[in-house]
N, C-alpha and C positions, 0 to 999 in steps of 0.2 A: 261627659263633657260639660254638661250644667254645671253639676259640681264643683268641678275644676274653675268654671267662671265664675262661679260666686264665691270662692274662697280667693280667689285673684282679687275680684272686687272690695271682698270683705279684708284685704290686705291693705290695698291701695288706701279703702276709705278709714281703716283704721290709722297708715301713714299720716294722711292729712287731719284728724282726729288730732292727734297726737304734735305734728305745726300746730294747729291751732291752739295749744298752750300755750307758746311760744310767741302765735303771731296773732295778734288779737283779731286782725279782719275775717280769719277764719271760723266758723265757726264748730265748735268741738264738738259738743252734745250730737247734731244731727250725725255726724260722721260714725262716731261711738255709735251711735246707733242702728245707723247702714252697716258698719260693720258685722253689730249683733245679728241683725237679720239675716244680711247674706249667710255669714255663719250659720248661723242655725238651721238652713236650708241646705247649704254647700260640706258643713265640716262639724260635724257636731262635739271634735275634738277640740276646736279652736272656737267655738260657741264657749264650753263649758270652761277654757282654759280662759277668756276673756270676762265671763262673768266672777271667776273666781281672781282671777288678779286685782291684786290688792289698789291698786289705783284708780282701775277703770270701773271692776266688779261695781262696790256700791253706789257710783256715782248710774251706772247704768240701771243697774235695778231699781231706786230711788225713784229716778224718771222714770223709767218702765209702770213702775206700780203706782206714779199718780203722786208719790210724795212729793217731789219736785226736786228742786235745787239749792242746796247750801245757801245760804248768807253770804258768806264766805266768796264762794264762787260764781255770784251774782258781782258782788262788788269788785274783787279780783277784776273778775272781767271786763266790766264795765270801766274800770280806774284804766286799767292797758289800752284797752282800745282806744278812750279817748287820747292818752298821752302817745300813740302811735297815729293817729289821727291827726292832732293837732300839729305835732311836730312835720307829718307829711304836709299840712295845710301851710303851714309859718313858715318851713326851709327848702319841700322837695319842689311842690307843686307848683309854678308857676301861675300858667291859667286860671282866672277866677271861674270859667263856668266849670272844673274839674275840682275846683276847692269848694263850689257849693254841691256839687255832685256829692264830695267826700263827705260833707258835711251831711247831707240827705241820708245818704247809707249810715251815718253814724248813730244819726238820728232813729233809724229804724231798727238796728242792730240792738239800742240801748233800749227802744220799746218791745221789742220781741224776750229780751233778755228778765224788763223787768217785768212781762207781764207773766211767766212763769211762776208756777206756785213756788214757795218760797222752804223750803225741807228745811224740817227743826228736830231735833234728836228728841229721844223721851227726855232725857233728862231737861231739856227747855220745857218741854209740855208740863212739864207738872211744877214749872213756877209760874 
């Protein structure tokens, strides 16, 4: 029955993993990463099949191992979020104390993101 729940979970969190490409307020990484775990303890089929797919595999082992996070996918993310931010700020949002709210969370999202070590291939390292 464990099992069975932590491959549910490890499904659900890989769903939202996978929004949050999409949707910048999400945040991807931690979800990828729930997912891993639950996996790994729930379904070691869907463990093994997550780290080897090609989209999520190196982006999760990277993190995993301390490399950290693409360039790439630092700024990626940070660029969306704010342009989905600000446009909720200037068109959706109404309320200023909900547009500085948004802005708080933005703000923390864009320091958690960059405070992230920064993954650079071999071939960066040796220029």
């Amino acid at each position: 029955m464990t099992k069975l729940l932590l491959t549910i979970c490890g499904t659900f969190s890989l769903g939202l993993g996978v929004l949050g490409i999409v949707v910048p307020i999400l945040p991807t990484t931690p979800f990828l990463l729930l997912s891993a775990a639950c996996y790994a303890k729930g379904s070691l089929k869907l463990y093994h099949w997550l780290l080897a797919n090609r989209l999520f595999g190196p982006y999760i082992q990277n993190y995993r191992s301390g490399k950290g996070i693409p360039l790439k996918v630092k700024i990626v993310s940070i660029l969306f979020l704010w342009l989905s931010l600000s446009y909720s700020i200037i068109f959706i949002i109404p309320l200023i104390s909900i547009k500085f709210i948004l802005l708080l969370v933005g703000l923390f999202f864009t320091g958690v993101i960059l405070k992230q070590k920064t993954y650079r291939s071999r071939l960066h390292e040796s220029v």
